[in-house]
N, C-alpha and C positions, 0 to 999 in steps of 0.2 A: 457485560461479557466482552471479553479481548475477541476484535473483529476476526483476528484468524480463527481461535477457539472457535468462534459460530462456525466460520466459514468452511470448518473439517470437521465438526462435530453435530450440528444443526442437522435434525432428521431429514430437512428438505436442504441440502447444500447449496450454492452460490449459481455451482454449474447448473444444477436442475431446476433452479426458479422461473416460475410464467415472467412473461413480459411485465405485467400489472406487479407483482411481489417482489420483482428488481425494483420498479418505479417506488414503491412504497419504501424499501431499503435506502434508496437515494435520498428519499424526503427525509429521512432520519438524519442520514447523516448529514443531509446539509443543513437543515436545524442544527445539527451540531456546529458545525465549522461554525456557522454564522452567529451561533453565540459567543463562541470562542472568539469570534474576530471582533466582537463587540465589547468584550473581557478587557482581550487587548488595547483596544482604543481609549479605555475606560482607565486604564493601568499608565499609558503614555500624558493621559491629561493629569493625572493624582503626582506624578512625577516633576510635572512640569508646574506644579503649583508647588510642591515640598521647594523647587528650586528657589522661585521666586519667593518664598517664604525666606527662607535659610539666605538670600541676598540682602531684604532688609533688615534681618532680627541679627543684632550685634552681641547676642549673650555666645558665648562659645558654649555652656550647658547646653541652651534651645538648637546653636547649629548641630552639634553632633547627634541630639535628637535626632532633628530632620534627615542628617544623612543616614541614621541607624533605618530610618523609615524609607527615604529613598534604596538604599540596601535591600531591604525587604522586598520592598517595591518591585524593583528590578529583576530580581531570583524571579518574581512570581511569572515575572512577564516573559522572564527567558526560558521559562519551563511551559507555560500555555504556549508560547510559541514554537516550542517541541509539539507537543499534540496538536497541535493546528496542523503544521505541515504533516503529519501524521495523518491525522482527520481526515485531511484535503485528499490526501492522495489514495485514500480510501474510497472516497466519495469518486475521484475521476474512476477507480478500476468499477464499482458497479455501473457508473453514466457511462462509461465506456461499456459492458459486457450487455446494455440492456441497448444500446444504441446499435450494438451489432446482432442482435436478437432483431431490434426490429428490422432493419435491412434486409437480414437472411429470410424473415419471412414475408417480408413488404416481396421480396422478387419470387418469392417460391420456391427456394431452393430446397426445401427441407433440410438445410443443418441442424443438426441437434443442438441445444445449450453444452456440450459433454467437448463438443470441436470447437467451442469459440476461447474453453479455458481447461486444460490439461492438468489433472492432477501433479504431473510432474513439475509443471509451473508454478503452484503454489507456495515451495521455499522462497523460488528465485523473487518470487512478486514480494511477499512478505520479509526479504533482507533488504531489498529496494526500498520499502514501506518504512519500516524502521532506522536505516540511514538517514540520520539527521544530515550527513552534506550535499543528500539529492533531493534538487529540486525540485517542486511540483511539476514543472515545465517539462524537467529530463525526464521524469518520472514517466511522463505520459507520452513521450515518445520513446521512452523502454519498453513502456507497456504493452503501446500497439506494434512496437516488432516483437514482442512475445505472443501477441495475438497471432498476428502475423504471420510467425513461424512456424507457430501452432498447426495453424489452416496449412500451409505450405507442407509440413512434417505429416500431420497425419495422410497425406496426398504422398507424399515418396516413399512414407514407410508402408504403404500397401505390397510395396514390393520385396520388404525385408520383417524379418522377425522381430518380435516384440521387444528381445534382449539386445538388436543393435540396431533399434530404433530409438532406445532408450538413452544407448553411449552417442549415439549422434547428437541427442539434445546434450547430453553433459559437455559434449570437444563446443557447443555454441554456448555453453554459460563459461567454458574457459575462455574461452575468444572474448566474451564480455567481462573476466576479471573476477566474476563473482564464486568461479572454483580455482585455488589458487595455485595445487599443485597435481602433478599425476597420482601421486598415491590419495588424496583427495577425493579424483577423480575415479579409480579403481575402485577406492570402499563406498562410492557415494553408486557407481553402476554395480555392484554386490548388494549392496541394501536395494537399489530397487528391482532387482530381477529375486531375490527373495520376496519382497512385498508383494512381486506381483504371481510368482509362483503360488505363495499363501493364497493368493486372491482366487487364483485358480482353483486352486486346488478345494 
C-alpha cells in the first residue's frame, strides 16, 4: 500500500499511533530502505563488471550487448534510487513523529499524537516526499519546521477561528513555494473550511 494511502486511510492513522506501532512502522520501513540500498550497491558492482567486460571483448556484436545491459542496468538503478529517496524520507517522518511522542511524554506534557502532525500537513509532507530534487537532509529539516509550526500554530490559533487558522498555514506553505499562486491559495483555503465544515457538521 502507497505509504500516504495508509497514512489517510488506515483505521488507526499515523497521527494516532502508540509509541510501540510508530516503532514497529519504522522497523518496516527501514528494512525497506536497507534493502533497497543493498539493490543499489548490487546494481553499481554488475555495471562496473559489464564495463570491464565490454574493455576487453573486441567483438562490436558482444560490446553493444554489454552496453544494451549496462542500459538496463542503469534505468534500474536510477528508478530504485527514486524510491529509496522516497523510502528514506518516509522512514525520517515516522523516526521523527515517534521521537517526538517520546519526548512529549518522557516530560509529561500530555501532547496528543493529533499536535505533533496536522491534518493540514499531510499534502505539504507528502509533495515534499515525492520530489525527487529534495533531499533527505532538506527533507528533514522541512519537516521539523512543519513540526514546528505545527506546535507553534495550534498555540496562536487558540485565539483565532478554525477558518483563519487554516489560511495562516496556507500564507506559510506560500512563503515555502509549495502553493504557487493566490487563486491556489483561495481554492486550497475553500476546500479546507468545507472539509472541515463536513467534519463538523
Amino acid at each position: 500500500m502507497n505509504f500516504f494511502t495508509w497514512l489517510t486511510t488506515k483505521r488507526k492513522s499515523l497521527a494516532t499511533m502508540t509509541q510501540a506501532e510508530l516503532r514497529a512502522q519504522e522497523m518496516l520501513l527501514e528494512n525497506e530502505r536497507n534493502r533497497m540500498q543493498g539493490r543499489v550497491g548490487k546494481l553499481a558492482q554488475e555495471k562496473q563488471k559489464l564495463i570491464d567486460q565490454g574493455a576487453r571483448e573486441k567483438t562490436p556484436e558482444l560490446r553493444r550487448t554489454y552496453a544494451q545491459q549496462y542500459d538496463l542496468l542503469h534505468t534500474e538503478q536510477m528508478m530504485l534510487a527514486r524510491h529509496l529517496n522516497i523510502r528514506s524520507k518516509e522512514y525520517l517522518t515516522v523516526a521523527r513523529l515517534r521521537m517526538l511522542r517520546e519526548n512529549t511524554q518522557a516530560a509529561g506534557l500530555g501532547t496528543t499524537a493529533r499536535t505533533l502532525i496536522r491534518e493540514s500537513d499531510l499534502p505539504t509532507i507528502e509533495r515534499l516526499i515525492e520530489n525527487d530534487r529534495i533531499s533527505t537532509e532538506v527533507y528533514q529539516e522541512r519537516l521539523d519546521e512543519i513540526l514546528r509550526a505545527g506546535q507553534e500554530a495550534d498555540q496562536a490559533a487558540a485565539g483565532v477561528s478554525p477558518a483563519a487558522a487554516e489560511l495562516l498555514r496556507i500564507w506559510n506553505d506560500m512563503d515555502a513555494g509549495l502553493i504557487k499562486t493566490t487563486q491556489e491559495a483561495f481554492d486550497e483555503a475553500e476546500k479546507r473550511v468545507r472539509e472541515r465544515e463536513q467534519a463538523e457538521g
